[in-house]
N, C-alpha and C positions, 0 to 999 in steps of 0.2 A: 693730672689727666694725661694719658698717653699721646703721643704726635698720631695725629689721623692717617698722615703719611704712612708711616711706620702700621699701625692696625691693620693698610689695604696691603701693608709687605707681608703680613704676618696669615692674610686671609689666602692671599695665592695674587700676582701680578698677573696681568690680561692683556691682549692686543686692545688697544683703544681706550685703556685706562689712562688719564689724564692728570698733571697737576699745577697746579697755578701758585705761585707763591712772589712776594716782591722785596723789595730790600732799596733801601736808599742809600747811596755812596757820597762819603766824606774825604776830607782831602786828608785827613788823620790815617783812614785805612789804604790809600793811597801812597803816605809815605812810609806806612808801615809793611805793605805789598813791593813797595821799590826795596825794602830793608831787605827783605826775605829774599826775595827773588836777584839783586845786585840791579834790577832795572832802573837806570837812573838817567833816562832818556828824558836833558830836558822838555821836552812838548808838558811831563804830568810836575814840573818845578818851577819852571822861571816862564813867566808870561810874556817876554820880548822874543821866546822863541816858539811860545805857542801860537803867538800873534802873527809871528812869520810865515808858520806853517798854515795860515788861517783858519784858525779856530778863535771863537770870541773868549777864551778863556782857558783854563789847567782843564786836562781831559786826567780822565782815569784809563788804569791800567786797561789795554783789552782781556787780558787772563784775568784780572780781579774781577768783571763784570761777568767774565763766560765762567767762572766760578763759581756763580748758582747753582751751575748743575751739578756742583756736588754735597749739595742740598740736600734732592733727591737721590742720588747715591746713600747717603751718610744715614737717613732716615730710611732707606729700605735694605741696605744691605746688597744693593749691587755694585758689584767689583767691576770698575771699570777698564775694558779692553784698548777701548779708543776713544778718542775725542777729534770731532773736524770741526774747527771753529770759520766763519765767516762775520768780519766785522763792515760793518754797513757806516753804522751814525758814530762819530764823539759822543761821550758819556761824559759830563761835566759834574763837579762835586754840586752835591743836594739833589741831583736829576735823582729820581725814584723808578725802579726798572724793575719789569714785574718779567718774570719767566713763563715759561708753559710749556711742560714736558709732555707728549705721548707716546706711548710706548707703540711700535708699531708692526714689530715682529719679534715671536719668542719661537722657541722649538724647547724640545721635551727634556732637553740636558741641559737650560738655561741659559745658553746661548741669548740675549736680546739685542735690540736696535731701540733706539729711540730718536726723536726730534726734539729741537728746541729752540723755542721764538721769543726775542727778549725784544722786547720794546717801552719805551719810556713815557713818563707823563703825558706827553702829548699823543698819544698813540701812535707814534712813529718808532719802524722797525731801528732796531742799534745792532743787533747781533743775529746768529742763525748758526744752530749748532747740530750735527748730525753723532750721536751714541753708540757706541756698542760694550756691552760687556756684560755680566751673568749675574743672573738675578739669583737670590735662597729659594732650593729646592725645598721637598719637606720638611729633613733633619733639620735643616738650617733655620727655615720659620719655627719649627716645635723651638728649638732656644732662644728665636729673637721674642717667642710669647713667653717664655720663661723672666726673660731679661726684665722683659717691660712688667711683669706679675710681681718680679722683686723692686720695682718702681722707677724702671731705668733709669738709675743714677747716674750713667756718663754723659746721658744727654740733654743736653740744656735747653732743646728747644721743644721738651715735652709741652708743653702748655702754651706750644704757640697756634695760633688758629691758620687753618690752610681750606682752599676752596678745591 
């Protein structure tokens, strides 16, 4: 079954189009986001320094959690120009952080803007994320409907359910 996400990329993106999606964080993608990135700031390894900094526990990356939004990127095919991140809350491993992107400005050469509000289980904000970058024009949807008609096989999160 096609990503939903992906079908509203392929119908044409709108001002005010929204998407919600969430994701739970482990201390495994944690130390494999510190692999990647060389971030090895104990606060997300050793607890006697997270404790210091007071936090009740290992926090997760802030880039691995404002990460979501290339989610929405990666499922609609927009190239992102910018990212402005603002971290609020610690994200603790197992915390569940749900996203919510709206788009909020487009112009007719693809230019877009968007927002993004990430808050965690308890409905408390963690993140806040301001977007920009260019969404697929016509040419571009006709092949992302092509893609998805031969069963988009590079992407993995065809079959996931999104609100």
């Amino acid at each position: 079954m096609p990503n939903p996400i992906r079908i509203r990329a392929i119908q044409g993106l709108k001002v005010g189009d929204s998407f919600t999606y969430t994701r739970e964080f482990t201390k495994d993608e944690t130390t494999a986001f510190g692999g990647l990135t060389r971030d090895y700031n104990p606060v997300h390894y050793d607890l006697r320094w997270a404790d210091l900094k007071g936090f009740k526990g290992l926090i997760c990356h802030g880039l691995l959690v404002g990460s979501m939004v290339c989610e929405l990127g990666g499922q609609t095919g927009w190239l992102a120009t910018g990212m402005n991140f603002k971290f609020i809350k610690p994200v603790y491993f197992g915390d569940t952080i749900q996203c919510a992107v709206t788009i909020n400005n487009l112009e007719e050469n693809g230019h877009a803007e968007a927002e993004a509000f990430f808050t965690n289980q308890n409905g408390e904000q963690v993140c806040w994320a301001s977007l920009t970058g260019r969404i697929p024009l016509a040419k571009e949807r006709e092949l992302l409907k092509q893609i998805v008609n031969e069963g988009d096989p590079t992407n993995k999160l065809s079959n996931e359910k999104y609100s």
